[in-house]
TORDOGU-292133 format. One line per 5 residues: their letters; for each residue x, y, z of N, C-alpha, C. Coordinates in pm, 1 decimal. Atoms other than C-alpha are relative to their C-alpha. Layout:
% residues N
A	X Y Z X Y Z X Y Z; ... $
***
This chain:
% residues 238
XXXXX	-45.7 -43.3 132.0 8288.5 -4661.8 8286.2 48.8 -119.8 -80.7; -68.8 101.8 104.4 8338.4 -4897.2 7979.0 137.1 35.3 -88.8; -114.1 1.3 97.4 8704.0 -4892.8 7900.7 17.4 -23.7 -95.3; -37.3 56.9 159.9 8646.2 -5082.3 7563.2 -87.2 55.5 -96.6; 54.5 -57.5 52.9 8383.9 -4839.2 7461.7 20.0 56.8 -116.1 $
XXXXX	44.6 -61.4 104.9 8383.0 -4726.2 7085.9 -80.9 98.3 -1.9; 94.8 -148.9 16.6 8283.2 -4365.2 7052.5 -24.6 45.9 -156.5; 22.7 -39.9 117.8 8139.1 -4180.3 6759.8 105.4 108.3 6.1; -69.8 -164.5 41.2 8338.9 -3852.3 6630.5 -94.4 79.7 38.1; 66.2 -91.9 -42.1 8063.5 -3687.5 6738.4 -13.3 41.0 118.9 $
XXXXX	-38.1 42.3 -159.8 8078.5 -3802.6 7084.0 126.6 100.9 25.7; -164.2 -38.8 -60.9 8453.5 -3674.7 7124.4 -4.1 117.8 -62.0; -31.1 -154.0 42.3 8413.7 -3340.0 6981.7 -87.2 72.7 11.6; 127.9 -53.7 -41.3 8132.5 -3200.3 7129.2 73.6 129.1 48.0; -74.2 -148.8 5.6 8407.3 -2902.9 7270.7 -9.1 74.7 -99.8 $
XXXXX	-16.7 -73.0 129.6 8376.8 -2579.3 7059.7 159.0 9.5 -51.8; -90.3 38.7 34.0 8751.5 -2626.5 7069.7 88.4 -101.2 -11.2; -56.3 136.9 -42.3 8915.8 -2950.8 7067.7 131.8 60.5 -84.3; -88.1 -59.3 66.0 9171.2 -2730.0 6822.6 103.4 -136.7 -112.9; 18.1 153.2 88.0 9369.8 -3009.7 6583.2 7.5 -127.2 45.2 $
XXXXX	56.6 119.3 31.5 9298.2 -3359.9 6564.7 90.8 -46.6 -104.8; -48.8 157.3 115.6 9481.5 -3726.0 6430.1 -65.9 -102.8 80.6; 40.7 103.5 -22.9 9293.8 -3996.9 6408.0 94.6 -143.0 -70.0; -57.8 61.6 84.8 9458.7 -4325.4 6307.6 -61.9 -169.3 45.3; 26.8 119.1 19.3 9328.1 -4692.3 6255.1 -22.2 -65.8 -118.8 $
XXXXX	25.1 77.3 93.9 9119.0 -4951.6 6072.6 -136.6 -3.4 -10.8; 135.2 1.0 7.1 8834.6 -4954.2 5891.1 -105.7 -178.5 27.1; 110.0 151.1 -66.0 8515.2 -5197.2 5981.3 40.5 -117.7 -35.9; 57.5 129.4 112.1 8547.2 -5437.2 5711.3 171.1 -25.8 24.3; -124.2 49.1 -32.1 8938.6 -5475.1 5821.8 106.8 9.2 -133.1 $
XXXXX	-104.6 -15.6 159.5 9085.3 -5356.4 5422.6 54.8 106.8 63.9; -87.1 -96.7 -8.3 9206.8 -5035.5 5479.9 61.7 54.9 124.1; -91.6 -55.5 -151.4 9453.2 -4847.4 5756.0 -85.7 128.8 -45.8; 19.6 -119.1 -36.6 9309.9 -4508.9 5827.4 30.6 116.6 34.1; -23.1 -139.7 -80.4 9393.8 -4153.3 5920.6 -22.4 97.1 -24.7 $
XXXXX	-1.7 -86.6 -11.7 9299.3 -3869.6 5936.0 57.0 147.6 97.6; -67.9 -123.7 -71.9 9381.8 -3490.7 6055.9 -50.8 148.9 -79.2; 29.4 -117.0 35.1 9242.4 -3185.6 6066.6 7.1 100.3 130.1; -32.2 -82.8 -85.3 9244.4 -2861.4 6225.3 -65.5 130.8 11.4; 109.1 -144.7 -10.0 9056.7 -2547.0 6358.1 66.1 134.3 34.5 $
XXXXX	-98.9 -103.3 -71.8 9161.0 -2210.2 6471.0 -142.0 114.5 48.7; 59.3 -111.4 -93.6 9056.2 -1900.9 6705.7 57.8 108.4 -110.4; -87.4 -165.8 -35.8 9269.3 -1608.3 6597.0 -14.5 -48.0 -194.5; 23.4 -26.4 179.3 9241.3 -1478.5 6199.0 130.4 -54.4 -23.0; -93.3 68.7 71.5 9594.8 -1596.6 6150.8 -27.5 -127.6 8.4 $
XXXXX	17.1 177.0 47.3 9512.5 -2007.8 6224.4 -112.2 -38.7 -51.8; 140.0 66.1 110.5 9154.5 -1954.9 6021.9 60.1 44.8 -175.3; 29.7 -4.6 128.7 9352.7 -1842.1 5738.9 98.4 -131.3 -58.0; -81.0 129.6 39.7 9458.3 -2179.9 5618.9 -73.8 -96.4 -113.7; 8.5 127.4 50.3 9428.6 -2480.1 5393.5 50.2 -100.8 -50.7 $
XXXXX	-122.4 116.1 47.7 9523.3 -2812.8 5282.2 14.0 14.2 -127.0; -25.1 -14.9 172.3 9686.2 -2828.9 4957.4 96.6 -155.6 -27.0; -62.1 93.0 19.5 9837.8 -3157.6 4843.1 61.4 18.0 -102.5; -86.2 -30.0 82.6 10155.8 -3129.8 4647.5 85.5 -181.4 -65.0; -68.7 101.9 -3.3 10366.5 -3455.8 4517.6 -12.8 -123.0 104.2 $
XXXXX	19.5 87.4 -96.7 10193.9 -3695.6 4772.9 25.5 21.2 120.4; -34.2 -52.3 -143.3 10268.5 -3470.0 5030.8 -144.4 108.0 41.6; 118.7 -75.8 -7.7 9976.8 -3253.2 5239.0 52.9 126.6 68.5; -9.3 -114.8 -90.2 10040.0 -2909.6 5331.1 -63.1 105.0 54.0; 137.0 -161.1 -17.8 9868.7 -2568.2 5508.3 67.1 103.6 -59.9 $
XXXXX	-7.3 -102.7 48.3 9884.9 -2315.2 5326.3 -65.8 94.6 18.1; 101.8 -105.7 -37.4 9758.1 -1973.0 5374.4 -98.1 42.2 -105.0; 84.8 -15.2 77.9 9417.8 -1928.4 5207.4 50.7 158.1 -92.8; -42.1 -134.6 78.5 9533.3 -1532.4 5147.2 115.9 9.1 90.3; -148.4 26.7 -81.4 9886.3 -1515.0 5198.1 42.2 178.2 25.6 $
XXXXX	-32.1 -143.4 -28.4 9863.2 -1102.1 5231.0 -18.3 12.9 88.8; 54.7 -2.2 -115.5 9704.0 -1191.2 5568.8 84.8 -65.8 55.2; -53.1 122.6 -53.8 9953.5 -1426.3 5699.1 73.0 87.3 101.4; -55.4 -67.1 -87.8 10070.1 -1277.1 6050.4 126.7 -41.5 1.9; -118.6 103.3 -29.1 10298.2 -1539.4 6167.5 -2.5 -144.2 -32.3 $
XXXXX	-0.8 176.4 87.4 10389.8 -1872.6 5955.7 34.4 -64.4 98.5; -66.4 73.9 -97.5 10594.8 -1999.1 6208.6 -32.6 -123.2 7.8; 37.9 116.1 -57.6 10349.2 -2276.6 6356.9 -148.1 -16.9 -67.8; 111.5 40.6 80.0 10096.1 -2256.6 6121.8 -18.3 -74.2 -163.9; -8.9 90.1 165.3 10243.2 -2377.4 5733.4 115.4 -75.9 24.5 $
XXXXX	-91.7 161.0 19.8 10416.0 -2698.5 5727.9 -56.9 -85.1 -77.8; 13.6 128.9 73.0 10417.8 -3036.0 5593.7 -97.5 -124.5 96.6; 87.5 55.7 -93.5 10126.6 -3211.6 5756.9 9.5 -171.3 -6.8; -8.6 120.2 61.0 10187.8 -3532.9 5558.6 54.4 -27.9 -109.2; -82.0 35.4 82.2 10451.3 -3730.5 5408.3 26.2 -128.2 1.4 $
XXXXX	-21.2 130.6 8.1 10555.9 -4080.0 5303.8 129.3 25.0 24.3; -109.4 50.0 34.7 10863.1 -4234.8 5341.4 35.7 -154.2 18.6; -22.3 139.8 3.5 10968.6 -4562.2 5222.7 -165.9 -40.4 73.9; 143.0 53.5 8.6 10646.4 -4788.9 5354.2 -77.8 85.2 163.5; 52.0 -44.3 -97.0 10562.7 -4562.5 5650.9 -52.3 145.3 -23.7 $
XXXXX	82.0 -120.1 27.3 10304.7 -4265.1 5617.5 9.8 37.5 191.2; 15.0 -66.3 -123.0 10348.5 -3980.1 5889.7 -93.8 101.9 -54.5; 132.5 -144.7 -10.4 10091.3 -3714.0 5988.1 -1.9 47.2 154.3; -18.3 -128.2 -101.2 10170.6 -3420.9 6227.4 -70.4 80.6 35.3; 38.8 -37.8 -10.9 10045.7 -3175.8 6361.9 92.2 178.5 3.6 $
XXXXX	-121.2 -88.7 -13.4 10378.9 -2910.5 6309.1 80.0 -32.5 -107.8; -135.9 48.2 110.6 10717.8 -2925.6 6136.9 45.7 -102.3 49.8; -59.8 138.5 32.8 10803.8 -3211.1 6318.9 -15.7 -125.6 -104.1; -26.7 148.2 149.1 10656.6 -3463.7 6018.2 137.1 56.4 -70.7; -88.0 22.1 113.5 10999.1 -3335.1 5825.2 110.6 -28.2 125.9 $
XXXXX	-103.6 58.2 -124.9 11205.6 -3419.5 6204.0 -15.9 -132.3 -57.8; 25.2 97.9 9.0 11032.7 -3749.5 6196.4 53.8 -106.4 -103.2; -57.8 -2.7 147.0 11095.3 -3836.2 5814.6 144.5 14.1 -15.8; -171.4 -13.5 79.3 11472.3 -3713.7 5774.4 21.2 -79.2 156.4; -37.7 101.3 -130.8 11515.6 -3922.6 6139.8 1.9 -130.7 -69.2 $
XXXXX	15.8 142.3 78.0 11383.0 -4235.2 5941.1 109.4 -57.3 -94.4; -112.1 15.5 106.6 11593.7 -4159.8 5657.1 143.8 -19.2 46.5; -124.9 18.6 -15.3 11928.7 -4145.7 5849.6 0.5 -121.7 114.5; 45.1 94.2 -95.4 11798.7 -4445.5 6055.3 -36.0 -17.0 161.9; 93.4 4.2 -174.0 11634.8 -4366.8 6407.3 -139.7 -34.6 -60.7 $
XXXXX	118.7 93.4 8.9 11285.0 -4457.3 6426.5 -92.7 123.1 48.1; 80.5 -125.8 -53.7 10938.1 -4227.1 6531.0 30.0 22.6 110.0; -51.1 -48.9 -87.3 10990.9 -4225.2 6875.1 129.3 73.7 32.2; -144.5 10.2 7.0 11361.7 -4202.4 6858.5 6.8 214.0 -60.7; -19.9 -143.3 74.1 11341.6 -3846.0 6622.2 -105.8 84.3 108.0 $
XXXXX	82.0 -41.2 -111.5 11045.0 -3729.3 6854.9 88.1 73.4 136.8; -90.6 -40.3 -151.5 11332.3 -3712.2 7157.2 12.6 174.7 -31.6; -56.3 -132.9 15.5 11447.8 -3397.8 6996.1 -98.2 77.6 -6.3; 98.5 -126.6 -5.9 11150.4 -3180.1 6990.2 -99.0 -47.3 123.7; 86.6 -40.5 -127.1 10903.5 -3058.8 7241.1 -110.3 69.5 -36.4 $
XXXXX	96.4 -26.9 -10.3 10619.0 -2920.5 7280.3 -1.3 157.3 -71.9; -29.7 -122.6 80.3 10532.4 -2563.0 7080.3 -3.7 116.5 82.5; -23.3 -142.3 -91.0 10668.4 -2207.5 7213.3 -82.9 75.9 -71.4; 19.9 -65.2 5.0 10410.0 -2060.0 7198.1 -136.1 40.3 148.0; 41.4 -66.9 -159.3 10320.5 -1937.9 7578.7 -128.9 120.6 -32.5 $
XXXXX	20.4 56.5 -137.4 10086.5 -1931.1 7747.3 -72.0 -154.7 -21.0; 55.1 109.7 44.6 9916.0 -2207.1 7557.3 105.6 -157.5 21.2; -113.4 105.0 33.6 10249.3 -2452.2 7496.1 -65.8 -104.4 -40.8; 45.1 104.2 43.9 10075.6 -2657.2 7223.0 30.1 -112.9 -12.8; -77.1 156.7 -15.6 10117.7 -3040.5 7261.3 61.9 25.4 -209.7 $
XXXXX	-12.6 79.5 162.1 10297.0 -3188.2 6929.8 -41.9 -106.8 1.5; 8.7 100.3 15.0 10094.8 -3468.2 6827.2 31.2 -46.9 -153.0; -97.7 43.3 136.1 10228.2 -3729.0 6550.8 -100.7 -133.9 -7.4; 78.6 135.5 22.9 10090.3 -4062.8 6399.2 86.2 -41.8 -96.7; -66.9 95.4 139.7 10284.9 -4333.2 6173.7 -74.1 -116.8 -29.0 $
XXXXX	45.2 163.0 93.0 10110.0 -4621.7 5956.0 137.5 -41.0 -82.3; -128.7 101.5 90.0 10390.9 -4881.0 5896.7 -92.3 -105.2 -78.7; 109.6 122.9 57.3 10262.2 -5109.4 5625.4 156.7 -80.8 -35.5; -100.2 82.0 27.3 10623.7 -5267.9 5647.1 -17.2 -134.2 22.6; 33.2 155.9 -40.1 10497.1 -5597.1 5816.2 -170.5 33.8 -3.5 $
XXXXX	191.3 3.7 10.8 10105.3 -5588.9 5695.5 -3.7 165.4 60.5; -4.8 -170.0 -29.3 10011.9 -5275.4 5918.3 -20.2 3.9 129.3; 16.0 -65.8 -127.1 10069.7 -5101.5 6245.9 7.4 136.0 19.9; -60.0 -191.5 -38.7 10080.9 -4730.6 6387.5 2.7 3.5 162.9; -95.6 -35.4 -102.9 10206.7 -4574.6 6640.9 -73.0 156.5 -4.9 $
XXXXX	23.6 -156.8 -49.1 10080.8 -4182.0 6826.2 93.1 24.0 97.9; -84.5 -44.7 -145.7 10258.4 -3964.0 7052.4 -73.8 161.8 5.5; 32.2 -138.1 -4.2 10206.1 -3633.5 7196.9 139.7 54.6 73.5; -84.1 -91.9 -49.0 10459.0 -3402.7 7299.8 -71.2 140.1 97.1; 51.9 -87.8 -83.7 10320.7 -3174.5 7621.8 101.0 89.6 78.8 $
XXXXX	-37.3 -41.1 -111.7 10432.4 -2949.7 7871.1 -22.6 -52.5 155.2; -10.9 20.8 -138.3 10515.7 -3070.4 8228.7 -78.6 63.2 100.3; 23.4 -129.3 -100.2 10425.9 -2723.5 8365.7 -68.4 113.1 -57.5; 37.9 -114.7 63.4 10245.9 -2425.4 8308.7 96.8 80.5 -24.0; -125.7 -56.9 54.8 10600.0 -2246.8 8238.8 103.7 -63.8 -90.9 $
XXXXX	-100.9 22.0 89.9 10710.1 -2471.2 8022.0 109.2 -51.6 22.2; -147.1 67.8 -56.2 11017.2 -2616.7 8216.3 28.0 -131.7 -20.8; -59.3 189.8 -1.2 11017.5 -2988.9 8117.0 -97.0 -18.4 -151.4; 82.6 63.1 84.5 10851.6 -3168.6 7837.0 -41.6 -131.9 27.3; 25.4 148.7 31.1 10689.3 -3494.5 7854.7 -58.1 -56.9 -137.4 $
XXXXX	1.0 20.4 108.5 10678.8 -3730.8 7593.0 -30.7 -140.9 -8.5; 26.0 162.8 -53.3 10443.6 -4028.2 7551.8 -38.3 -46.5 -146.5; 6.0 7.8 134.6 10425.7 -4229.6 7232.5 -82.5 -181.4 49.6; 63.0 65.1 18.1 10163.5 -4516.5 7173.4 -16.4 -151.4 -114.3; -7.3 122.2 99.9 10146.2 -4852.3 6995.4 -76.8 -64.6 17.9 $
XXXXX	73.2 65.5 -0.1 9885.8 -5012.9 6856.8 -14.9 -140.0 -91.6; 13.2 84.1 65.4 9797.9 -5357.0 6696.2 -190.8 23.6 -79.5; 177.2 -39.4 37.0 9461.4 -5267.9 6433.8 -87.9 -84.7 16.7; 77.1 75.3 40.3 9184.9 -5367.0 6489.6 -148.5 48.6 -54.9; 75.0 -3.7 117.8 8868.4 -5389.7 6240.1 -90.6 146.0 94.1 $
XXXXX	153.0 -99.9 -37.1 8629.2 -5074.4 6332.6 68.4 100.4 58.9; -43.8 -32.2 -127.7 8837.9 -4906.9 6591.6 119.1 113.6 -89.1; -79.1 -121.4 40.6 9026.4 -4596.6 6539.7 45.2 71.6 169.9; -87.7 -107.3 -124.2 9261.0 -4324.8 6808.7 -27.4 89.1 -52.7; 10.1 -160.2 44.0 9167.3 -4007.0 6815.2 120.9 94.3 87.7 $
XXXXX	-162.6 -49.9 -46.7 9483.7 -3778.3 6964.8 -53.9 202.9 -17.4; -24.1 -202.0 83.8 9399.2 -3345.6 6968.6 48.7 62.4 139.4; -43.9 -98.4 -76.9 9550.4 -3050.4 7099.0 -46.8 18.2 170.3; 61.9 -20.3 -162.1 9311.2 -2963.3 7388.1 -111.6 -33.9 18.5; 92.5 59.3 -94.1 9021.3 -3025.8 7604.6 -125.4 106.0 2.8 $
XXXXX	128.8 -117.2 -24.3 8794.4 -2721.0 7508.7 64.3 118.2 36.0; -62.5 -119.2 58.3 8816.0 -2348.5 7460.8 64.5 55.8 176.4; -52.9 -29.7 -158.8 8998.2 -2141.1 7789.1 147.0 93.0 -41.5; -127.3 -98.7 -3.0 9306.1 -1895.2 7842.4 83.4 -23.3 112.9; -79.1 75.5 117.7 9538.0 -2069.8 7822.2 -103.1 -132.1 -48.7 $
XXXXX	54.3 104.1 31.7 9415.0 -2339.1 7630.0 0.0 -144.7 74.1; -16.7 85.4 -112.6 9351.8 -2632.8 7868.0 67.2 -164.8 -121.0; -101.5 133.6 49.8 9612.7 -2972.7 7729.9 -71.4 -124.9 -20.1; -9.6 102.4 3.4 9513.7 -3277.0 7614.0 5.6 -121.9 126.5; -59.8 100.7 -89.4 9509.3 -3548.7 7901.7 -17.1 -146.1 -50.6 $
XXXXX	36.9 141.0 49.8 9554.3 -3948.0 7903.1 18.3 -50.1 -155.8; -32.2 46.4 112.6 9566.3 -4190.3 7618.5 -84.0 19.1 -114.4; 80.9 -17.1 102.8 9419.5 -4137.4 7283.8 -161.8 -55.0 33.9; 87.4 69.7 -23.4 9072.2 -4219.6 7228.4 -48.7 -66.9 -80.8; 37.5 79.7 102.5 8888.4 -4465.1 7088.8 -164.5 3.9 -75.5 $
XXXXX	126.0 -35.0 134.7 8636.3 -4384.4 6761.9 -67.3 -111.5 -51.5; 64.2 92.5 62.3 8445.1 -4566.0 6551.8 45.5 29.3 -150.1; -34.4 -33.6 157.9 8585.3 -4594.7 6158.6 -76.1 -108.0 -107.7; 88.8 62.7 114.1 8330.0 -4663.8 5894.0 105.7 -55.9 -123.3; -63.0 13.2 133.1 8422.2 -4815.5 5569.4 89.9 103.5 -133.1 $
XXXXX	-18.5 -66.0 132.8 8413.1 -4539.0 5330.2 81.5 123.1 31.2; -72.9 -149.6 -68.2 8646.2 -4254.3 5330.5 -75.8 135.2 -20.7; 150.4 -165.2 33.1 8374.2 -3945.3 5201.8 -66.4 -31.3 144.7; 95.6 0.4 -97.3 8150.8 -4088.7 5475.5 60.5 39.3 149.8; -67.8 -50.9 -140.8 8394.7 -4074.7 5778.3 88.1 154.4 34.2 $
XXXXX	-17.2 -122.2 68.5 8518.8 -3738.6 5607.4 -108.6 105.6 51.3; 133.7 -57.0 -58.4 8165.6 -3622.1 5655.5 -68.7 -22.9 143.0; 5.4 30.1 -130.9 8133.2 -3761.6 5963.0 45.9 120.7 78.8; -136.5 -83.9 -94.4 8452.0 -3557.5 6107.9 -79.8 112.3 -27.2; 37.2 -115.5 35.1 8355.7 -3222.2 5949.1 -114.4 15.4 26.2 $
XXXXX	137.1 -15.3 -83.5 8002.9 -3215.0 6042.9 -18.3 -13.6 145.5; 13.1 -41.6 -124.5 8076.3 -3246.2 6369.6 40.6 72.3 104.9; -96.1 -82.9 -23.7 8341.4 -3001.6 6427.3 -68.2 156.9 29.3; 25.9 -41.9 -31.4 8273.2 -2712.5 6568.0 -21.0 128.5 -192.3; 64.0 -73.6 81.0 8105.6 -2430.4 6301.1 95.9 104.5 -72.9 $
XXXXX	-120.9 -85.5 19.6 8306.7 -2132.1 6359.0 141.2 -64.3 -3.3; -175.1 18.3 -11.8 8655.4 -2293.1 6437.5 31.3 -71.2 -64.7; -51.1 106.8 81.0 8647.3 -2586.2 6185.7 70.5 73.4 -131.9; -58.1 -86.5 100.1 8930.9 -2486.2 5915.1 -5.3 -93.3 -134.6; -37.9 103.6 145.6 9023.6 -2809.8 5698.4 36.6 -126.3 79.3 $
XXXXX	-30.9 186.9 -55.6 9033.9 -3222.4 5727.5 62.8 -26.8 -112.4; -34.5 129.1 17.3 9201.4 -3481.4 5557.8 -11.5 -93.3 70.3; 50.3 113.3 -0.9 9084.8 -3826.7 5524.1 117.0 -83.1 -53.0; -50.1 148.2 87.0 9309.9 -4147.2 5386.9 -50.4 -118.4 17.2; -9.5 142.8 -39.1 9210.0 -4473.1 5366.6 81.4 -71.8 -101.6 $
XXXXX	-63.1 74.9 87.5 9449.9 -4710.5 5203.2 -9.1 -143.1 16.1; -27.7 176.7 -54.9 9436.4 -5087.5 5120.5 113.7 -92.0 -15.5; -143.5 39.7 -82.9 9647.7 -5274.6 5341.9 59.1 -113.9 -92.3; -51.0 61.3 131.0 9649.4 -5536.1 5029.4 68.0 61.3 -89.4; -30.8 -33.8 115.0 9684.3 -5367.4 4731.8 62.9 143.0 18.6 $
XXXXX	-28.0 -108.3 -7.3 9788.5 -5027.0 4862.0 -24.7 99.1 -102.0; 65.0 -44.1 91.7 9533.1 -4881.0 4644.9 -67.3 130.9 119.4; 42.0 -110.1 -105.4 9453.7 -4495.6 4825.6 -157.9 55.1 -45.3; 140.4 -144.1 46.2 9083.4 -4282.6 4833.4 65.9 85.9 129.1; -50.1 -158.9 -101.2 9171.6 -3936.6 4980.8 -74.1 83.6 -22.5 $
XXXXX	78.6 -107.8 -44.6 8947.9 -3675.3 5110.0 54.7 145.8 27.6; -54.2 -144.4 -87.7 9035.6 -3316.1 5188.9 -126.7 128.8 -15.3; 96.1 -109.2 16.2 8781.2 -3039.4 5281.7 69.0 121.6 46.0; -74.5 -113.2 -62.6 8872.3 -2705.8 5341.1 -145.6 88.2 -10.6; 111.1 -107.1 -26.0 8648.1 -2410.4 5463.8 13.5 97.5 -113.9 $
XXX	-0.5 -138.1 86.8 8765.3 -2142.5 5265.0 93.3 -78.5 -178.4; -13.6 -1.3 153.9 8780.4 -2207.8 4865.8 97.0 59.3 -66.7; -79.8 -109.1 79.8 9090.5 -2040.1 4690.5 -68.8 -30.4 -125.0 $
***
């Protein structure tokens, strides 16, 4: 096996469920930081969703909100700045993460306090991603899992990378469809990130599974000029 292997997005999501997805790096040509995040669902409450971007922030919202079973773990704040560090979640922890920053702990550090999501028998990992462009640019993933199939412990592993040109982490929920949903294992993986943000946009979403794909976001920003292109597809049209 080639450990330093570069995979396509197509490659790594060949599961009809891989359920959501953060990717985070650098594109080819070495200008912009990267990330994306998107997300699929089984059950009519996590297909009725989409992204909606408000004040530089990205949220899910429910496509028809007369249908909305349980919000709980499905509308949050998927993405938020603060000061020179962009987070992207996969839960409510991006507003843990964020007001942690603000009263001075750090991603890992705010991370301690949450765990993995109650919602048994599944116990969805929390995964997270930060682009610091405080010193040029770095990020950082973690996931938040269960120990056990009951839920009795959490583990909690958080990742640091130095970018480099082409190379992207991919980070999702699970490992393909199953009852309970089978976890995430091991360290992120490693993608391939084109230049353009539409193209790696189209990339993602075309290869996502048919039925379960709900909505992506794309960013690429440059790590110079901190000049943004942003993508967002969503399945269902309000």
């Amino acid at each position: 096996m080639d450990i330093y292997k570069i995979n396509t997005i197509k490659e790594l999501t060949r599961d009809p469920y891989v359920g959501r997805g953060i990717i985070a790096g650098m594109s080819e040509d070495g200008r912009s930081a990267v990330t994306a995040y998107f997300i699929m669902g089984r059950s009519a409450n996590s297909r009725n969703r989409v992204f909606a971007e408000h004040d530089g922030a990205v949220f899910t919202e429910p496509f028809d909100a007369s249908k909305v079973e349980d919000p709980s773990l499905i509308i949050y704040a998927a993405v938020r700045k603060i000061g020179k560090k962009l987070i992207v979640t996969n839960g409510d922890q991006t507003d843990t993460i964020v007001e942690g920053i603000r009263l001075g702990s750090d991603f890992s550090g705010a991370l301690r306090t949450r765990e993995f999501e109650p919602d048994a028998p599944n116990l969805t990992p929390r995964i997270s991603a930060e682009l610091d462009f405080s010193q040029g640019y770095s990020y950082k993933m973690s996931i938040l899992k269960s120990e056990d199939a009951a839920g009795s412990a959490c583990a909690r592993y958080t990742f640091e990378y130095s970018p480099i040109a082409g190379l992207g982490h991919f980070i999702h929920t699970y490992v393909g469809d199953g009852n309970p949903l089978p976890t995430f294992q091991g360290e992120p993986e490693r993608v391939k990130i084109p230049n353009n943000a539409q193209e790696f946009a189209n990339d993602i979403w075309e290869s996502l599974n048919e039925d379960n794909k709900i909505s992506l976001f794309v960013r690429y920003t440059d790590i110079e000029t901190g000049s943004v292109s942003q993508k967002i597809i969503n399945k269902y049209i309000k």
